[in-house]
ChimeraX commands (.cxc) that place a marker at each C-alpha (Angstrom):
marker #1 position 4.87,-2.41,17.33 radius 0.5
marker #1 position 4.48,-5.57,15.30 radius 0.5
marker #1 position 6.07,-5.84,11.75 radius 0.5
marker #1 position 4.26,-4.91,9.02 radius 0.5
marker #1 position 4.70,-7.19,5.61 radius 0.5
marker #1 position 5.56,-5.03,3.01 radius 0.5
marker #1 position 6.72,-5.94,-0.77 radius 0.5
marker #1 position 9.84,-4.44,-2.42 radius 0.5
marker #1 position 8.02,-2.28,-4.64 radius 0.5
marker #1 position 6.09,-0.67,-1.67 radius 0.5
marker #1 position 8.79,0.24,0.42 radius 0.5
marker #1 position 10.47,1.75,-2.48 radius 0.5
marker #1 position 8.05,3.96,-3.37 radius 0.5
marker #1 position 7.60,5.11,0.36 radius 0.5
marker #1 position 11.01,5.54,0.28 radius 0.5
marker #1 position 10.63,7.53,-3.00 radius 0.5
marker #1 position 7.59,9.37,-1.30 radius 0.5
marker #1 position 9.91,10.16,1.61 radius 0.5
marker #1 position 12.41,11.36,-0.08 radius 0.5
marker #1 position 10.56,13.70,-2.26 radius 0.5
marker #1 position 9.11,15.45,1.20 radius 0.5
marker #1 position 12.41,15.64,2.80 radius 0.5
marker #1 position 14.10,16.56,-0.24 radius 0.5
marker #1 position 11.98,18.90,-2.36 radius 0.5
marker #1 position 8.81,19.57,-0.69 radius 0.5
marker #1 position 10.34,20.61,2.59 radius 0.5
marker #1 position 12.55,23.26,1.36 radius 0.5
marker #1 position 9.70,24.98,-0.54 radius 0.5
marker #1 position 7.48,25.36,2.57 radius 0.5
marker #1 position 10.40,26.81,4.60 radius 0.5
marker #1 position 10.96,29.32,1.43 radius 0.5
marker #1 position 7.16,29.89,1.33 radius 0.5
marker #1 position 7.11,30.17,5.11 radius 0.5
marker #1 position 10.14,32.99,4.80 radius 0.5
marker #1 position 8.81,34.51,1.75 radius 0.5
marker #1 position 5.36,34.94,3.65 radius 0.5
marker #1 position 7.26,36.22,6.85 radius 0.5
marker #1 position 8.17,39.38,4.99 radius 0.5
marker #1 position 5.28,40.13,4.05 radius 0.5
marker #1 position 4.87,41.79,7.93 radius 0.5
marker #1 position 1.67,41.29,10.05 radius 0.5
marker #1 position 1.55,37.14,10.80 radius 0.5
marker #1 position -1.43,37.29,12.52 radius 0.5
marker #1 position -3.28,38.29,9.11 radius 0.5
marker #1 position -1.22,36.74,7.01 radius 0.5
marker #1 position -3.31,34.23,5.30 radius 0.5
marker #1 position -0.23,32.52,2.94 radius 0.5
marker #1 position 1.87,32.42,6.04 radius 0.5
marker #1 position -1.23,30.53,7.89 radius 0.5
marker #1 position -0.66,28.11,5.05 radius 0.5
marker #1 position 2.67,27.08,4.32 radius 0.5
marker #1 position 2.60,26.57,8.10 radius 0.5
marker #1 position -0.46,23.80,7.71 radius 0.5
marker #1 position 1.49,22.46,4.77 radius 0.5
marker #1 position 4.72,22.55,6.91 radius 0.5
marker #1 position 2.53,19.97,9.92 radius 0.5
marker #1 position 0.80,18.38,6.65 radius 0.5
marker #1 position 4.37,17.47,5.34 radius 0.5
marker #1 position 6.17,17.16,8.95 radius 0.5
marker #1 position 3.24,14.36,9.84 radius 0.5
marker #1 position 3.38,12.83,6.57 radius 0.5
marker #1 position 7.19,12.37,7.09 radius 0.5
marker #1 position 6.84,10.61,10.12 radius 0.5
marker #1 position 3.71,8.34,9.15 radius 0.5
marker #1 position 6.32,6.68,6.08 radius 0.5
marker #1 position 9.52,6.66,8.50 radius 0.5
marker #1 position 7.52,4.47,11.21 radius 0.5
marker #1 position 6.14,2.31,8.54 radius 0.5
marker #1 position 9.28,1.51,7.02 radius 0.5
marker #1 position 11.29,1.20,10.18 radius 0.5
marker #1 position 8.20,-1.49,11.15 radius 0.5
marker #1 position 8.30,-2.97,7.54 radius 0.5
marker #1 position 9.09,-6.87,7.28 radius 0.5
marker #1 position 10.07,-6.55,3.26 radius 0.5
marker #1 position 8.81,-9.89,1.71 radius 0.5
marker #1 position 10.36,-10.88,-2.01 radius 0.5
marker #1 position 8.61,-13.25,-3.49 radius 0.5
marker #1 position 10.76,-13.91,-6.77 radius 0.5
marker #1 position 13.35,-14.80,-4.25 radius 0.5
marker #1 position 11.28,-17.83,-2.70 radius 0.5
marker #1 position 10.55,-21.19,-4.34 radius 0.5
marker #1 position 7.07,-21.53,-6.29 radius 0.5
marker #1 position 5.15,-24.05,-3.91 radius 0.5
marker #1 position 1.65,-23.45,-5.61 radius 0.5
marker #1 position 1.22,-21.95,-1.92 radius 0.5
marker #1 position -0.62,-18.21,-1.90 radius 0.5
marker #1 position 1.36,-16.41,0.13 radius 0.5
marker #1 position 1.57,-13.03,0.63 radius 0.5
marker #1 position 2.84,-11.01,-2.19 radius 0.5
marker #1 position 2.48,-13.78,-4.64 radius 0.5
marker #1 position -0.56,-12.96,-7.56 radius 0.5
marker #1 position -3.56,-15.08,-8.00 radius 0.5
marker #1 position -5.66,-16.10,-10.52 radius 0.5
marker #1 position -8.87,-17.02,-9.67 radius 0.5
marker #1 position -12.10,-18.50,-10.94 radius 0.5
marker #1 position -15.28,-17.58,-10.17 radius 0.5
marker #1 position -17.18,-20.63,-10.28 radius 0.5
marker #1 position -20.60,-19.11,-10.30 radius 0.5
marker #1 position -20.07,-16.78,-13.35 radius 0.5
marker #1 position -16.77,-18.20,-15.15 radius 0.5
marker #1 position -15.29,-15.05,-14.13 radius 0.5
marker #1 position -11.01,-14.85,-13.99 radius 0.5
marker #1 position -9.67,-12.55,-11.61 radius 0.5
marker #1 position -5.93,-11.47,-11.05 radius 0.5
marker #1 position -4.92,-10.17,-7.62 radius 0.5
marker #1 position -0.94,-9.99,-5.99 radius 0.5
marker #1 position -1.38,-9.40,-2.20 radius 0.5
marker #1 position -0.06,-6.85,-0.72 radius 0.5
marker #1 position 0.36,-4.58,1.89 radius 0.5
marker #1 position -2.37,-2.64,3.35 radius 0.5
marker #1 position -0.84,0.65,1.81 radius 0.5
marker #1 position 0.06,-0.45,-1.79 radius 0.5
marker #1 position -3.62,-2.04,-1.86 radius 0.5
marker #1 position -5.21,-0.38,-5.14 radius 0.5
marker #1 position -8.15,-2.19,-6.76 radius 0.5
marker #1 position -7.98,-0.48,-9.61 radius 0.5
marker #1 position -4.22,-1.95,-10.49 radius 0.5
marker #1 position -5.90,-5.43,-8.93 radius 0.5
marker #1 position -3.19,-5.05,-5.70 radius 0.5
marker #1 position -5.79,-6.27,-2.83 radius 0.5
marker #1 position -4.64,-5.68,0.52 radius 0.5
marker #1 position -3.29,-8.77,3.08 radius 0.5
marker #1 position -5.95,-8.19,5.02 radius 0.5
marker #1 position -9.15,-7.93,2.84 radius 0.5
marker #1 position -11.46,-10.45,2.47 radius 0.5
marker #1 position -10.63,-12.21,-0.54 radius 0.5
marker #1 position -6.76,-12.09,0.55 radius 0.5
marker #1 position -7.86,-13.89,3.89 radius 0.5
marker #1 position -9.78,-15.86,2.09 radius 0.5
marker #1 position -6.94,-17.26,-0.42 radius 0.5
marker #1 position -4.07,-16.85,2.01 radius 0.5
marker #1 position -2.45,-20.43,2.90 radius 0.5
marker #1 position -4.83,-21.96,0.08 radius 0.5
marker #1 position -3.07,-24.08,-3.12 radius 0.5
marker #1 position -3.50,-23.58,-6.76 radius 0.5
marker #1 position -6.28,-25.72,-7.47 radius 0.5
marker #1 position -8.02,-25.20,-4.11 radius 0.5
marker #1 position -11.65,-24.42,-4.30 radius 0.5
marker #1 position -12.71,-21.75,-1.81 radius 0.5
marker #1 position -15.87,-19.93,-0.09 radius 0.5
marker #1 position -15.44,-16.45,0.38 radius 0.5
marker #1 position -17.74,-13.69,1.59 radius 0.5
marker #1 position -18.21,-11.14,-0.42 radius 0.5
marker #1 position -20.62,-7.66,-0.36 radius 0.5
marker #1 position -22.29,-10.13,-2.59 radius 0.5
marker #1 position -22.61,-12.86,-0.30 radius 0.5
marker #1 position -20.95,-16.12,-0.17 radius 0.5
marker #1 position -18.92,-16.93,-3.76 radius 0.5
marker #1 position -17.35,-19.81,-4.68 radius 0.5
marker #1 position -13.62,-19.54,-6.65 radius 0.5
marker #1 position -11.07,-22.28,-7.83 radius 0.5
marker #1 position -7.34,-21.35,-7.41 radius 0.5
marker #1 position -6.08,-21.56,-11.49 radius 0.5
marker #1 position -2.66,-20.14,-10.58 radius 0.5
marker #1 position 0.04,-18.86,-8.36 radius 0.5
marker #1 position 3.16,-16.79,-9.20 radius 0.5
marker #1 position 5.62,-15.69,-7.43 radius 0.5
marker #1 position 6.89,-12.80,-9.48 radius 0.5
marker link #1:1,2 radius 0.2
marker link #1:2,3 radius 0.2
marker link #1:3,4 radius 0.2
marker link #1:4,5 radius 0.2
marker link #1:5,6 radius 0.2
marker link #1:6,7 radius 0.2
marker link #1:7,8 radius 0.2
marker link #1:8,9 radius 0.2
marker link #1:9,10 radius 0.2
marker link #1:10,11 radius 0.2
marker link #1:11,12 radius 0.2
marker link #1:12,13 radius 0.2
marker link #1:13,14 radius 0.2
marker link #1:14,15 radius 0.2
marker link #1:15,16 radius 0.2
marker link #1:16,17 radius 0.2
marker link #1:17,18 radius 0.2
marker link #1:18,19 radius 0.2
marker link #1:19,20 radius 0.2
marker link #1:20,21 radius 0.2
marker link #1:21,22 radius 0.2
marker link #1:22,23 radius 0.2
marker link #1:23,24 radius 0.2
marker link #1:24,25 radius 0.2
marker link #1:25,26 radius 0.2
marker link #1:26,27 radius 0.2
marker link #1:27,28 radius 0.2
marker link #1:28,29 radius 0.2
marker link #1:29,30 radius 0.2
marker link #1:30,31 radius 0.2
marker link #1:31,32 radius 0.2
marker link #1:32,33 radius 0.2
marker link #1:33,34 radius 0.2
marker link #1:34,35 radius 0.2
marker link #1:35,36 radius 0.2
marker link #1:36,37 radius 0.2
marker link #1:37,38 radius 0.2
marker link #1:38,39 radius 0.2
marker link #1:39,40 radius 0.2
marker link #1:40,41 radius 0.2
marker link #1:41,42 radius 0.2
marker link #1:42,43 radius 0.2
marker link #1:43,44 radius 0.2
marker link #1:44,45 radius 0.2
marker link #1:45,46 radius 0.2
marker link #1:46,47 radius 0.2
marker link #1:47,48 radius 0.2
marker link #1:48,49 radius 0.2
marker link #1:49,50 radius 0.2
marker link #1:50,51 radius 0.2
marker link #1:51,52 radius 0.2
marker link #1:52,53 radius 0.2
marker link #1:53,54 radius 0.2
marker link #1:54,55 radius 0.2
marker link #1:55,56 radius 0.2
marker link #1:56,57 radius 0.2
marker link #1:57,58 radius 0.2
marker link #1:58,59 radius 0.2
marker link #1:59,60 radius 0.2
marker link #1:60,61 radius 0.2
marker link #1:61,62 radius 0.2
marker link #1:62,63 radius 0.2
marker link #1:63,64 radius 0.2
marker link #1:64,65 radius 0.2
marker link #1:65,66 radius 0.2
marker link #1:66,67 radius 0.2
marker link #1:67,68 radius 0.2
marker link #1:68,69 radius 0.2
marker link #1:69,70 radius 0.2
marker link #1:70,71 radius 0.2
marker link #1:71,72 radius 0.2
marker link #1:72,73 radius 0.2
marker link #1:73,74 radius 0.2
marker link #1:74,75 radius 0.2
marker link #1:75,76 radius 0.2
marker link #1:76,77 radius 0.2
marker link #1:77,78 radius 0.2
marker link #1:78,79 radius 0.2
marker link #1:79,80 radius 0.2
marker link #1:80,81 radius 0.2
marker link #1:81,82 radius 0.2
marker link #1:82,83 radius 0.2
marker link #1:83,84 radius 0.2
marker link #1:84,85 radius 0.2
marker link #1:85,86 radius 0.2
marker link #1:86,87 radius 0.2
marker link #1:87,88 radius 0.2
marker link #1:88,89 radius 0.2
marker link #1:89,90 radius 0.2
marker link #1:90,91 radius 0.2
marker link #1:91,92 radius 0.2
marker link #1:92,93 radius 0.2
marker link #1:93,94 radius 0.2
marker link #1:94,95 radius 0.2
marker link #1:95,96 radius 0.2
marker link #1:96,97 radius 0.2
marker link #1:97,98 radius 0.2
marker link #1:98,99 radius 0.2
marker link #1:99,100 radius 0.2
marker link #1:100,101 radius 0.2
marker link #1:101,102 radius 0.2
marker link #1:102,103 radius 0.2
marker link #1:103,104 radius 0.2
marker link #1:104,105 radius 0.2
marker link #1:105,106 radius 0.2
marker link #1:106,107 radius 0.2
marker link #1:107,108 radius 0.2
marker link #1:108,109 radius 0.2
marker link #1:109,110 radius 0.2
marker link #1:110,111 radius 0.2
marker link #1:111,112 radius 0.2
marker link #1:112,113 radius 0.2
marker link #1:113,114 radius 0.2
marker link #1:114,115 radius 0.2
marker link #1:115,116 radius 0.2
marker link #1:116,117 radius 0.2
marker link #1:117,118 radius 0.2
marker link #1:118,119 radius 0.2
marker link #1:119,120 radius 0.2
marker link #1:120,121 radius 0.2
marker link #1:121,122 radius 0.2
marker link #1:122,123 radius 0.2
marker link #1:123,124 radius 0.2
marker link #1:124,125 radius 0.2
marker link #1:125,126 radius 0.2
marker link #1:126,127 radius 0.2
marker link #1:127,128 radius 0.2
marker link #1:128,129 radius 0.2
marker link #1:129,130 radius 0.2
marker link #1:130,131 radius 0.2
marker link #1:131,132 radius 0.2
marker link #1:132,133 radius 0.2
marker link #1:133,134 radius 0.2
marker link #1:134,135 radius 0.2
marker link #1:135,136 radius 0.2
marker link #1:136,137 radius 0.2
marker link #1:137,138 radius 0.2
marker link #1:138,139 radius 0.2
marker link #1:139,140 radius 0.2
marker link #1:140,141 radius 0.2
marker link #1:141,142 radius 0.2
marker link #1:142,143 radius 0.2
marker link #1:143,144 radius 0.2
marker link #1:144,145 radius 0.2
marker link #1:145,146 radius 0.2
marker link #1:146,147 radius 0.2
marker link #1:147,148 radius 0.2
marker link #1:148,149 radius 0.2
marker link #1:149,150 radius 0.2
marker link #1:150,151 radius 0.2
marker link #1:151,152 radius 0.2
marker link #1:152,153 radius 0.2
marker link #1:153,154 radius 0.2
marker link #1:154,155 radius 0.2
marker link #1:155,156 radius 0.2
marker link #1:156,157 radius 0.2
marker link #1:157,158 radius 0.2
view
């Protein structure tokens, strides 16, 4: 499997994620699976039925974030000297030059992405788009809007 680019902060919170499954979830499904065992009758048992589909839930969950991480190429941007370059994991501020618009992304991997917190994924669109580009670059990228037009204003590496 190829290597997946990953920053710091998203392989510690999988790591964090992981842990709190191994660590605390995963004992209270066994408990809830014993718990429901005495209860008798498992073929009716409708709260042994589901700590069991929380157990797989969990179990699958589990292995989903140890696979990622043992394929995760960590990236550190602080660590790396500011070329002006947009690299991956480095944020971006961007003009729009249609509507004056400023936009802040930092690329990242495909599961820390979250628009909301402006973390865009490596491999959307606009990330594709900037990837390789300099500060002061003007670029074309497609959009569900159709084709927009940014300038590059800055790059950190932070």
């Amino acid at each position: 499997m190829n290597k997946v680019p990953m920053t710091v902060v998203g392989a510690n919170q999988l790591r964090e994620e992981l842990d709190f499954l191994k660590f605390e979830k995963r004992p209270k499904i066994a408990e809830a699976i014993g718990i429901a065992r005495e209860l008798g009758d498992l073929k009716e048992n409708a709260e042994y039925h589901a700590a069991r589909e929380e157990q797989g839930l969990c179990e699958a969950r589990v292995r989903d974030i140890e696979g990622k991480l043992s394929h995760a190429q960590i990236i550190d941007v602080t660590k790396m000297e500011n070329t002006g370059r947009v690299i991956f994991g480095t944020t971006v501020t961007i003009l729009n030059l249609d509507s004056d618009e400023e936009f802040t992304y930092r690329i990242v991997g495909e599961d820390e992405a979250d628009i909301k917190a402006n973390l865009i994924s490596v491999t959307s669109p606009i990330a594709r788009g900037l990837v390789g580009k300099s500060e002061g670059d003007e670029v074309s990228i497609q959009t569900p809007g159709g084709m927009t037009d940014y300038e590059i204003t800055a790059v950190e590496y932070i």
